[in-house]
Structure formats: structure tokens, C-alpha cells
Residue frames relative to the residue before (quaternion, step in Angstrom):
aa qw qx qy qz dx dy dz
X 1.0000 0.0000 0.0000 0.0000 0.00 0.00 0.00
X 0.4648 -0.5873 0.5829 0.3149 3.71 -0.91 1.08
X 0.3252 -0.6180 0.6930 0.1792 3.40 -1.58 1.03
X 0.6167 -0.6725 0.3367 0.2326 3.17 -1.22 2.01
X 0.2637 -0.7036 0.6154 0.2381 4.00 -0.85 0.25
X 0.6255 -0.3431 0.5005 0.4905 2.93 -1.99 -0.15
X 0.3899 -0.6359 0.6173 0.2500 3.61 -1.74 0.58
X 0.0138 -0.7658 0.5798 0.2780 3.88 -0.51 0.31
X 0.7035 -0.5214 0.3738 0.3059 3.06 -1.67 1.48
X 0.1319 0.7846 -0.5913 0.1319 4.10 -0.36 0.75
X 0.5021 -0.6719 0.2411 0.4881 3.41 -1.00 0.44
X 0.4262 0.6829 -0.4419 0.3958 3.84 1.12 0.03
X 0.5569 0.5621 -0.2929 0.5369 3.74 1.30 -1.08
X 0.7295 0.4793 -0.2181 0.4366 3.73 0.58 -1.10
X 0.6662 0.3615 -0.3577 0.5455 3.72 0.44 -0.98
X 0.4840 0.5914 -0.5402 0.3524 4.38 0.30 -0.11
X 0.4921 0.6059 -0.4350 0.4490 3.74 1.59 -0.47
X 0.7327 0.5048 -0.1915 0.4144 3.36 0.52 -0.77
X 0.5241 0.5843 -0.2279 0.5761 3.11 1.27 0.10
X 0.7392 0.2350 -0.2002 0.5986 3.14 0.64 -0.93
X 0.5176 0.4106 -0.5264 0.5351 3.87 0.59 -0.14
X 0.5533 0.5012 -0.5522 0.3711 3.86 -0.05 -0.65
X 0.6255 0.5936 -0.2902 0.4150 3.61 0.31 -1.43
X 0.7204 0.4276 -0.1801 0.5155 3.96 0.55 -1.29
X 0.7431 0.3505 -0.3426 0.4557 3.34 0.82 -0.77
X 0.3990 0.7795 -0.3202 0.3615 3.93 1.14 -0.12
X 0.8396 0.2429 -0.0524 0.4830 2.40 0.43 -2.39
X 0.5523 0.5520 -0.4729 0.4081 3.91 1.01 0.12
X 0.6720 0.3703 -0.4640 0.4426 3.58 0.57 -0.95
X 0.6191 0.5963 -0.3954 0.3236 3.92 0.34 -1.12
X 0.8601 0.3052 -0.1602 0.3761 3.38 0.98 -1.16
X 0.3815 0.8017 -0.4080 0.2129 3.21 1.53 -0.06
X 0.7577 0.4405 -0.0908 0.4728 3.60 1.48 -0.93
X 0.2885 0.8155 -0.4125 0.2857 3.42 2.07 -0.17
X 0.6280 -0.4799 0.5817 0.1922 3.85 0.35 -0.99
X 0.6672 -0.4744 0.4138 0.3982 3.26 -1.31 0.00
X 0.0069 -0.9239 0.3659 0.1118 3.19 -0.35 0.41
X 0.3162 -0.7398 0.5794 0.1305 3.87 -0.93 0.86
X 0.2017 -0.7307 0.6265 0.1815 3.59 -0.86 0.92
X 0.0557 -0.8276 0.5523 0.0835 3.74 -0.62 0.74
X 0.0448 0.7861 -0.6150 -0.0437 3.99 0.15 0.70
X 0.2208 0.7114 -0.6590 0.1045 3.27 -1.81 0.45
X 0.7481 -0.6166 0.1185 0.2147 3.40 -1.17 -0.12
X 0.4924 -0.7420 0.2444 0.3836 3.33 0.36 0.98
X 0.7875 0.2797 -0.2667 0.4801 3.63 1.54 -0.61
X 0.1983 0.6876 -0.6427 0.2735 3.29 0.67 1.34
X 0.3623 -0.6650 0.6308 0.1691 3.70 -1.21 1.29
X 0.6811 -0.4148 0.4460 0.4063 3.65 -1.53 0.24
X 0.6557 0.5872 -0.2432 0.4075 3.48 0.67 -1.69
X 0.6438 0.6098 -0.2820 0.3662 3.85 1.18 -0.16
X 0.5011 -0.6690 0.3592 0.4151 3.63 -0.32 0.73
X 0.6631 0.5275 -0.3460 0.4029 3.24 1.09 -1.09
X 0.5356 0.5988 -0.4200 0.4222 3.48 0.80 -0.65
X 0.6773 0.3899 -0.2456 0.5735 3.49 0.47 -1.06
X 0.7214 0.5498 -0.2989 0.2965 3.62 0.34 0.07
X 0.3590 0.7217 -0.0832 0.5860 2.66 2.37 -1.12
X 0.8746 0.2524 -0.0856 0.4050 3.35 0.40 -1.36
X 0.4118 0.5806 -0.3905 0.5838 3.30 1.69 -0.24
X 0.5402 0.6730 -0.3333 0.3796 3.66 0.19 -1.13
X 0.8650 0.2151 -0.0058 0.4534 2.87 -0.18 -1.96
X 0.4235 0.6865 -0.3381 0.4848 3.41 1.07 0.25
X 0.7884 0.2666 -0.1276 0.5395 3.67 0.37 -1.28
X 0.7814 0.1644 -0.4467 0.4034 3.75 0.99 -0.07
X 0.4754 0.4317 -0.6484 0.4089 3.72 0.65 1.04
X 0.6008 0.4661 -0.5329 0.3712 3.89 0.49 0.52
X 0.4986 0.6382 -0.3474 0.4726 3.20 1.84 -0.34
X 0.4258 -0.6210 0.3782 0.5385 3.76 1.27 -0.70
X 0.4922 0.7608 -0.3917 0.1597 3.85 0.34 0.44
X 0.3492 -0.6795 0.6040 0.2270 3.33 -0.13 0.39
X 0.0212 -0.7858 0.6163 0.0479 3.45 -1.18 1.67
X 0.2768 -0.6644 0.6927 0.0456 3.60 -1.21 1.22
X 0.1624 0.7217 -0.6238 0.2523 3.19 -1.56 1.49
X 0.3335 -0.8969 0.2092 0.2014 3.52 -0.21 0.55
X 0.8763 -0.4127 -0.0645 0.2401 2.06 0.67 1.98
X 0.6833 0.5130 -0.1884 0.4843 3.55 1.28 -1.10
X 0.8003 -0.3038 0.3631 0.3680 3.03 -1.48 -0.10
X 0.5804 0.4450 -0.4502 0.5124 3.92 -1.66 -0.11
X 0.9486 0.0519 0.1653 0.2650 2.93 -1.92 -1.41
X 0.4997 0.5970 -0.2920 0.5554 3.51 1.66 -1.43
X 0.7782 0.4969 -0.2816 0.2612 3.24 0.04 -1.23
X 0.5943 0.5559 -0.1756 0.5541 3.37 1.11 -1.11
X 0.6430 0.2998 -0.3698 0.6000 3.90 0.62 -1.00
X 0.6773 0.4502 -0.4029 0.4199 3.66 -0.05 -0.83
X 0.3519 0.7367 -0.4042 0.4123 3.87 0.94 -0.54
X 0.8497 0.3925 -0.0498 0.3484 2.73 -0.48 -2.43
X 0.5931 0.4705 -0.4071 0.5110 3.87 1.10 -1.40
X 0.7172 0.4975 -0.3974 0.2833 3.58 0.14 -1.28
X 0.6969 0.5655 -0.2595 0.3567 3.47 0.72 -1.33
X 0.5713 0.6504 -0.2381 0.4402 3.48 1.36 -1.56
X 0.5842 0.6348 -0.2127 0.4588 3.47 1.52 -1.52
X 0.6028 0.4622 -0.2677 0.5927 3.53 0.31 -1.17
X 0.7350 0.2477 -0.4122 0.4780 3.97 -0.88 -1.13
X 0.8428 0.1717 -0.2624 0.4375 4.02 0.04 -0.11
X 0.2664 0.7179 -0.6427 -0.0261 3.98 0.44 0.59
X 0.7772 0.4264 -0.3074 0.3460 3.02 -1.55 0.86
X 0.7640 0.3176 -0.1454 0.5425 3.01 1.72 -0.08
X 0.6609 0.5419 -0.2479 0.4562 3.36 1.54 0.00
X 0.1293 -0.8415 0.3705 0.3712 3.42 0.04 0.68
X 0.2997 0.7144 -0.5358 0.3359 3.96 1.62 -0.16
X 0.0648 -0.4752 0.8524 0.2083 3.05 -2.39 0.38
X 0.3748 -0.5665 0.6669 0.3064 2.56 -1.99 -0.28
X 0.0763 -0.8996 0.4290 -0.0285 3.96 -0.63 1.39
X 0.1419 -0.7212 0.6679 0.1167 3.67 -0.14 1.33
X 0.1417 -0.5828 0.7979 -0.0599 3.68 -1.75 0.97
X 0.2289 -0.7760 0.5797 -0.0969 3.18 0.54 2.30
X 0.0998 -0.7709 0.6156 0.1297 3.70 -1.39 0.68
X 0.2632 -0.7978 0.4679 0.2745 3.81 -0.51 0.38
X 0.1300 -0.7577 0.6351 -0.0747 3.28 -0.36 1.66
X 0.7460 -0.4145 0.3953 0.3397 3.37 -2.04 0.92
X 0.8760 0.2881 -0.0940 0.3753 3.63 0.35 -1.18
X 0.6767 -0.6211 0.2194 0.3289 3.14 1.66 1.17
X 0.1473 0.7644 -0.6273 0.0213 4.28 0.68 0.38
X 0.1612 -0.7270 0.6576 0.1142 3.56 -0.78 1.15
X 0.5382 -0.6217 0.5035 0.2652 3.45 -1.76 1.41
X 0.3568 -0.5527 0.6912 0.2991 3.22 -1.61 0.29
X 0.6733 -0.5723 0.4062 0.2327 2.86 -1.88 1.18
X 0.5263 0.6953 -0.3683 0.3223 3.69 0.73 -0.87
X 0.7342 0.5364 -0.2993 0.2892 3.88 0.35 -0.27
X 0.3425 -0.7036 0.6165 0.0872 3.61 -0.76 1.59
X 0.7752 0.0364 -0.1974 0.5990 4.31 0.66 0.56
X 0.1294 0.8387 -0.5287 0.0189 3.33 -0.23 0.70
X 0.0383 -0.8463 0.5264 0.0721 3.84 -0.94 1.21
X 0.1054 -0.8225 0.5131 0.2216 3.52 -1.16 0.23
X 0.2218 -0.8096 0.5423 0.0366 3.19 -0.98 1.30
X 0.5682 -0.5896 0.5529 0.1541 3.75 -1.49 0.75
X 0.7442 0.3282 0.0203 0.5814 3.52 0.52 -1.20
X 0.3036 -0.8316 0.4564 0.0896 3.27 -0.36 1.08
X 0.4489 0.6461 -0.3446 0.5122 3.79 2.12 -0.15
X 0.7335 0.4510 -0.2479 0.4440 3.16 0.73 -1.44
X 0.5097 0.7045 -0.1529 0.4696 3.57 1.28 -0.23
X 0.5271 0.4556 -0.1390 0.7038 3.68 1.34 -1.31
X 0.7162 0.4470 -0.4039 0.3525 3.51 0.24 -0.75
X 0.5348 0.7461 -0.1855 0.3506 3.24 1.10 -1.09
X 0.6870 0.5461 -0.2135 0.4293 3.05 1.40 -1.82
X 0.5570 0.7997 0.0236 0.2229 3.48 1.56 -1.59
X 0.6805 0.5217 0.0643 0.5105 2.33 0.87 -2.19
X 0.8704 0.1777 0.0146 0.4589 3.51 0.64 -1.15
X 0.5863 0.6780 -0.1909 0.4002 3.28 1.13 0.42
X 0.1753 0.8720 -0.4543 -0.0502 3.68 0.34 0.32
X 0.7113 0.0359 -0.4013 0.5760 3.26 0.90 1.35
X 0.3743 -0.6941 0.5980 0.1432 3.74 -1.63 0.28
X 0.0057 -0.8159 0.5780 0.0103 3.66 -0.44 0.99
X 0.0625 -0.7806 0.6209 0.0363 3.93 -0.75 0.88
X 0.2159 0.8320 -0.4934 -0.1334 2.79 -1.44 0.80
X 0.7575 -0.3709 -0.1348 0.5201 3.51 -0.21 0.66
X 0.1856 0.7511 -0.5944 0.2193 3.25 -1.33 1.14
X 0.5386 -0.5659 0.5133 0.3553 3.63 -1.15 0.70
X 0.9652 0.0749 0.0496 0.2457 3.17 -2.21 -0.51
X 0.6856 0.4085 -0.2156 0.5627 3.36 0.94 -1.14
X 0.6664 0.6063 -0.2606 0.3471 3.55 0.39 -1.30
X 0.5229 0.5650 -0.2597 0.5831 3.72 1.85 -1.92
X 0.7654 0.4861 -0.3797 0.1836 3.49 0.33 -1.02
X 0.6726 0.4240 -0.2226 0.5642 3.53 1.00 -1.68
X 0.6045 0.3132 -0.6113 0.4034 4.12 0.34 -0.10
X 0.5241 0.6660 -0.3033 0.4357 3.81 0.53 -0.95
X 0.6946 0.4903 -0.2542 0.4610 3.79 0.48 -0.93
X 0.6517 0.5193 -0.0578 0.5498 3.18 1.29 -1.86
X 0.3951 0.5905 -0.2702 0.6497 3.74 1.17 -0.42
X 0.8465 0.2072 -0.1380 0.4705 3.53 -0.97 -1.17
X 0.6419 0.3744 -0.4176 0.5229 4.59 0.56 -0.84
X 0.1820 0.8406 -0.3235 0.3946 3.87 0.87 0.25
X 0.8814 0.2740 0.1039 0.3705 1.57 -1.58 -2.49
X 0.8394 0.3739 -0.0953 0.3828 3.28 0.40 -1.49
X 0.5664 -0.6363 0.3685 0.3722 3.86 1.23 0.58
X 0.5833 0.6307 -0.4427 0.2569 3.67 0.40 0.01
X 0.7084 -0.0157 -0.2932 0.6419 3.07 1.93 0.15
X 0.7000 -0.5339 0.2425 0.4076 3.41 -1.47 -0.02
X 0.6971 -0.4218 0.3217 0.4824 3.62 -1.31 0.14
X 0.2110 0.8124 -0.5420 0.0408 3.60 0.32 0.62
X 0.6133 -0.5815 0.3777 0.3782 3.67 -1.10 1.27
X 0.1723 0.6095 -0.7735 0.0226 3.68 -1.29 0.86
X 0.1110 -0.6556 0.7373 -0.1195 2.92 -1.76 1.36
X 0.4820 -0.6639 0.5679 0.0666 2.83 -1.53 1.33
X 0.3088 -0.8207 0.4784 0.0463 3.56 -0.84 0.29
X 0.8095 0.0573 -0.0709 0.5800 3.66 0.71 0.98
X 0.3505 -0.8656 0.3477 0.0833 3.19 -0.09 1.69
X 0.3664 0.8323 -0.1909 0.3697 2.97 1.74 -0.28
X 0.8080 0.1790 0.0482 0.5592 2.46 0.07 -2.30
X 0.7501 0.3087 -0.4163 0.4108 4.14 0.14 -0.06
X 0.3465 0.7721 -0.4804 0.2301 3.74 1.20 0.04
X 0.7660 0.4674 -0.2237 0.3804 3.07 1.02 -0.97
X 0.6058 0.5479 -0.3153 0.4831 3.33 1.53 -0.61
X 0.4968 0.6253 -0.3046 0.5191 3.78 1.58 -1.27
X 0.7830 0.4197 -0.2017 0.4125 3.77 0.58 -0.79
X 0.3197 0.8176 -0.1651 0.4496 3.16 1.70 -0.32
X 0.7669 0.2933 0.0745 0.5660 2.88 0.11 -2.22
X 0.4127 0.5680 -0.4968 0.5101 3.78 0.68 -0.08
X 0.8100 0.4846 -0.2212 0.2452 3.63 0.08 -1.07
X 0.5860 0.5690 -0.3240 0.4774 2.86 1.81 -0.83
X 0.5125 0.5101 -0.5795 0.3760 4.22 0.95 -0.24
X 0.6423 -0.3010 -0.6040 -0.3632 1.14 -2.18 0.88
X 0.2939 0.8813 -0.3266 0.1738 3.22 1.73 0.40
X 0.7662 0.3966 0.0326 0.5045 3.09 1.36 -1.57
X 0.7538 0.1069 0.0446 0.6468 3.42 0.87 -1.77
X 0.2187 -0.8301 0.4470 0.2515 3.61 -0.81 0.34
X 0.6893 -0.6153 0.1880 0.3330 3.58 -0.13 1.07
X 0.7245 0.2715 -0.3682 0.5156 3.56 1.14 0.13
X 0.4751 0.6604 -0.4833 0.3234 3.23 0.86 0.52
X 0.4954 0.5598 -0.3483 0.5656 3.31 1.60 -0.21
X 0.6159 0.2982 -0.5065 0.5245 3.76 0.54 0.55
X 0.4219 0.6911 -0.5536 0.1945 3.38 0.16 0.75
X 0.7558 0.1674 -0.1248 0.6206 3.37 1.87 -0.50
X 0.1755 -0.7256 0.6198 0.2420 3.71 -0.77 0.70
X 0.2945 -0.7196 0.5533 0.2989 3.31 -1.88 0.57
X 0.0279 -0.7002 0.7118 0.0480 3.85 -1.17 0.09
X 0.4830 -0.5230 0.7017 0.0268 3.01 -2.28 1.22
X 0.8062 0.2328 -0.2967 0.4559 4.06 0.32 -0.01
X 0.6417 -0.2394 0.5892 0.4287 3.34 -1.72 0.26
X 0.8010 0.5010 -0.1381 0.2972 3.26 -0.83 -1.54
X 0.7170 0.3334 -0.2071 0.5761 3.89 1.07 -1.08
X 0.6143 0.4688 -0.4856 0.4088 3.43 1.07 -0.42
X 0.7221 0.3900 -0.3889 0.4186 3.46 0.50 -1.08
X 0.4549 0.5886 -0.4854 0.4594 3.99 0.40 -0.10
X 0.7486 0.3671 -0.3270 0.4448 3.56 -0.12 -1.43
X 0.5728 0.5893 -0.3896 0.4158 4.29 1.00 -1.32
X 0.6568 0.3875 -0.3694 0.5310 3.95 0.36 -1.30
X 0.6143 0.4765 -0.4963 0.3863 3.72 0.19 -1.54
X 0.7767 0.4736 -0.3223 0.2618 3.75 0.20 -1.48
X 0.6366 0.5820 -0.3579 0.3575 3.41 1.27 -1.36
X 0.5611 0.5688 -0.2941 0.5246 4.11 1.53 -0.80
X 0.8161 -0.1077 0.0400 0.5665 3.53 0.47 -0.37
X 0.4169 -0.6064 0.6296 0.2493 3.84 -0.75 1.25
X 0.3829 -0.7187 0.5456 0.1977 3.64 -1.49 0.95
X 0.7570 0.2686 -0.1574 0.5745 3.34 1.18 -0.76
X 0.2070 0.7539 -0.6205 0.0613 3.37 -1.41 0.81
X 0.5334 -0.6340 0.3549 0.4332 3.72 -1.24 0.98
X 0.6932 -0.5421 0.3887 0.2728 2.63 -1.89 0.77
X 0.5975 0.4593 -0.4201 0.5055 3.99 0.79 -0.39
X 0.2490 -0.8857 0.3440 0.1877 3.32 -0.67 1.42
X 0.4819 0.5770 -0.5135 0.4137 3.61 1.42 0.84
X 0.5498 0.4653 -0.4565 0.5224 3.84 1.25 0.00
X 0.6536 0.5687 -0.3615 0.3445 3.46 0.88 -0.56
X 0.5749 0.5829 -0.3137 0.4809 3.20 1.09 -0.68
X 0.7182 0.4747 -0.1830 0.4747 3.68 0.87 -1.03
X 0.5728 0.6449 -0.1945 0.4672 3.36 1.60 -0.28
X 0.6431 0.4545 -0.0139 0.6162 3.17 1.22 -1.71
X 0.7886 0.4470 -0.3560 0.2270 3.95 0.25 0.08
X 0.4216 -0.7914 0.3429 0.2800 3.46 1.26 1.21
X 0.5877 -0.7243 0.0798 0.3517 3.21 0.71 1.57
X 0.2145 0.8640 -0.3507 0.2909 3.24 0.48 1.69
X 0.2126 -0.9006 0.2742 0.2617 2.93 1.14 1.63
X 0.6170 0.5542 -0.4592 0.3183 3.56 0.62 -0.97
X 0.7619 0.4021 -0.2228 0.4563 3.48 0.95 -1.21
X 0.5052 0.5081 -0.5202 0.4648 3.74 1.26 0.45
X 0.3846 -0.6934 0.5768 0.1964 3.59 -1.41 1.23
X 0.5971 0.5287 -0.3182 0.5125 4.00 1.84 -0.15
X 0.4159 0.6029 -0.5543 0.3954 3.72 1.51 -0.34
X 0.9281 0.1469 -0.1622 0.3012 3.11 -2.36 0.45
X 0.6304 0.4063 -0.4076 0.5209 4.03 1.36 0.27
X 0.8482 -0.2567 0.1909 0.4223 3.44 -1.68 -0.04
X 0.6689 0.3784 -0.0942 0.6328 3.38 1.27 -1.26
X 0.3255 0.7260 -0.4293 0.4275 3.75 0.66 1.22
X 0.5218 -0.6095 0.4584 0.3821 3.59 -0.82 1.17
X 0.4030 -0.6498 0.6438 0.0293 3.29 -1.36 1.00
X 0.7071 -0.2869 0.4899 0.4216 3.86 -1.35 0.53
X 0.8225 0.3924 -0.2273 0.3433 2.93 -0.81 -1.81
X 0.4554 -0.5800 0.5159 0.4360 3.90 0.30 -0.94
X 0.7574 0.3024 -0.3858 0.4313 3.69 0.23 1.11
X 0.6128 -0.5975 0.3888 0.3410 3.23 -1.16 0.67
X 0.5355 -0.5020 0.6231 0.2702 3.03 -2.00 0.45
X 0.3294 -0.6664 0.6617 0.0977 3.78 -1.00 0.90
X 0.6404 -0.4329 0.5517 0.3132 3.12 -2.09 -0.53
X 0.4096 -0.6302 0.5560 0.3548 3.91 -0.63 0.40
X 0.3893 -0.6375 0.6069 0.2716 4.03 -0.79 0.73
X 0.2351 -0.7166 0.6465 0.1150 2.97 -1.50 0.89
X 0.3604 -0.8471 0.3642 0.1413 3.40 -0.93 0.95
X 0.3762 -0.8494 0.3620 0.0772 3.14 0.55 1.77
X 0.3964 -0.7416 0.4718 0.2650 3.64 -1.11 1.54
X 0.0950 0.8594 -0.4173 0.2797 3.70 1.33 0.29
X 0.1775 -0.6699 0.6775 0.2464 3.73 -1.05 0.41
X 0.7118 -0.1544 -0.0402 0.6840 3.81 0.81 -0.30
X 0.4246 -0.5587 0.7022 0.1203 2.84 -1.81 1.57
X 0.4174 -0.5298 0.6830 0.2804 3.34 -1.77 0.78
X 0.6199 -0.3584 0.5802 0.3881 3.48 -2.03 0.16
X 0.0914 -0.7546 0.6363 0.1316 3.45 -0.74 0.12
X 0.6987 -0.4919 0.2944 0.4280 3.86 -1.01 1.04
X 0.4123 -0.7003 0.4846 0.3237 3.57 -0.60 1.09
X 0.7622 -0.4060 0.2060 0.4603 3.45 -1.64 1.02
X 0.9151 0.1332 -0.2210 0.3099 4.01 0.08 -1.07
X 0.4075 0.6416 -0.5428 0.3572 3.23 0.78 1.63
């Protein structure tokens, strides 16, 4: 394999903007009317014959009867099953539910084919412009088991958090089993790496039924929030700008779904210390 070069800036290099703005401008009009939304990730090679699969679809079943609108990407495995349940849940009430059921299709070398089950379906190139999607519309994030992809968006969702750029939205893990080991893991890393209440940023649960409980419980009151109690306050206000104290300043919700920040300052320092992480 050739070892990647620099790219010079040409006008081919320049019009690829437009490309990716196409994508953003898509997935905003399409989704602008989607609904509450639930982000379900998991693993594309989950089989039917799997509990989780049937769990998946149970899930996503009881919280589009709840009125939610489930987002998933689209493919096959887990997607398929959550998309399932929304679609099916859709049908026994049409006209009366406000939920869809939303695949955020990616185009991959080896060809991921949609499941049938989706009432808005989009397809995206860029797998960033995608994540945004997930964000943007989503006011909680449910994972269950899955590989590389699955580590990434709980991990992503994890760190826009941790770090205030979005709000304390509920993320729950799915199978105590499989993430126990990963949940124990991250325990070790305090207090060097991870600090020990950041692990209440996501609860785990073994039922349909406890997940959706713990999602409504969370969506009424956020479980985790920083310890300084003017970020908390901006943390804790189920995006309600009037009642946010970060609305309409530098550190103000943004379009896209995430906050504006401070600009870094580039310090005349030979080494800069860590400095107390944003919600301390």
C-alpha cells in the first residue's frame, strides 16, 4: 500500500466541501421533524436467533409506543431489530404515534445493505457528518453489544459529556455481561486517567423494560452532572435555553448540537500542567 502524501489544496480538493456540506444540509432538513429521538448502536452481526436481537427490538418497540423516534444506522444486526420494533410499533398505531423509525445508512467498501424497517431513511459518505446526526437529534444513547463501531459512538458520547459540549444526556449500556468487563476496566483508570464520577455518566440494565424506565427517569432529571455548580446548572436543564445560564454566550448551544467552549491559549510554558478538567 502507497504511504499517504501531503494533499495539495487544488480546485478538485476544494469543491469535496460541498460534498460534505450537501450531507449536513440533508441530514438537517430530513431530520428536523424526526421527533424525539433515541440513539440505539449495536452490532451489525447480531443474528435474529439472538436474545439480544430480540431485546433490541423489544426495546425499541416500547419506547416508540412511548412516542420516540429511534435512530440507528441503519444496517443490519442490532439496527435492524431496533428499527424492527419502531417500525412495527408504528404500523399497530398509524396516525397516532408520533415516533419514526430512522436508519443513518453509511457507504462502506464491502457494501452494508439497509434493513427494510425505516419510515426516514439517509445515506451518508463521511462517517463525521453522520455522528453528528446521532447528536443532534437524540436525547438519549443506548448500546448494546458490539465491536469497533459500537466502542466508538458510546466512547464519543462518553468524552461530548464528560467534557460539557453536550448535555448530561442518559446513556445506557445493555448487558451486564458483556460491558462488565469493560465498566470494570475504566474503574482502574481513577484517579489518574478517569475520575470516578464520571462513570455515572451511563447506567447498565439486562431488560427491555429497565432500560426504558431508567431513559424517561433520566430524560426528567440528568443523573450525572459537574461538580462546579454553575456548569451544573447548564448541564441539568433539558435543553432549555432560557433556563440555560451558557445560552446566548461563548459557551452557548450551537446549531449543530454542542456547545461553544473557550478558545485555548497558547501558553509560553516549556510544559503545561493538565489543568482541572472543565466540570471541576
Amino acid at each position: 500500500m502507497p504511504i499517504r502524501k501531503s494533499v495539495e489544496l487544488d480546485s478538485q480538493e476544494s469543491w469535496r466541501v460541498f460534498r460534505i456540506m450537501a450531507e449536513f444540509v440533508e441530514g438537517f432538513e430530513v431530520m428536523a421533524n424526526a421527533g424525539t429521538g433515541i440513539s440505539l448502536f449495536g452490532s451489525a452481526r447480531t443474528r435474529p436467533a439472538d436474545p439480544f436481537y430480540s431485546a433490541a427490538e423489544k426495546t425499541a418497540g416500547l419506547l416508540a409506543k412511548a412516542g420516540f423516534t429511534i435512530i440507528t444506522g441503519g444496517g443490519p444486526g442490532i439496527m435492524e431489530a431496533a428499527n424492527k420494533g419502531a417500525y412495527e410499533m408504528i404500523k399497530k398505531t398509524p396516525g397516532k404515534s408520533t415516533a419514526q423509525s430512522v436508519g443513518l445508512n453509511i457507504t462502506l467498501p464491502q457494501e452494508q445493505e439497509a434493513n427494510r424497517y425505516q419510515t426516514i431513511s439517509l445515506d451518508f459518505h463521511y462517517f463525521y457528518a453522520r455522528k453528528v446526526m446521532f447528536v443532534k437529534y437524540s436525547s438519549a444513547f443506548i448500546c448494546f453489544p458490539g465491536g469497533f463501531g459500537t466502542m466508538d459512538e458510546f466512547f464519543e458520547t462518553l468524552t461530548l459529556i464528560q467534557t460539557l459540549k453536550i448535555q448530561a444526556f442518559p446513556v445506557v449500556l445493555y448487558g451486564k455481561k458483556f460491558w462488565s468487563g469493560l465498566v470494570e476496566w475504566l474503574k482502574t483508570l481513577s484517579p489518574h486517567f478517569v475520575d470516578v464520577e464520571d462513570t455515572d455518566i451511563f447506567r447498565i440494565v439486562d431488560t427491555p423494560e429497565e432500560c426504558v424506565k431508567v431513559i424517561k427517569s433520566g430524560l426528567k432529571q440528568f443523573w450525572w452532572k459537574p461538580l462546579d455548580e454553575g456548569l451544573a446548572k447548564a448541564a441539568m436543564t433539558n435543553g432549555d435555553a432560557s433556563k440555560n445560564p451558557l445560552a446566548g454566550s461563548k459557551a452557548g448551544d450551537t446549531g449543530e448540537g454542542t456547545r461553544y467552549g473557550k478558545r485555548a491559549k497558547r501558553s509560553e510554558k516549556t510544559y503545561v500542567d493538565s489543568p482541572k478538567k472543565p466540570q471541576q
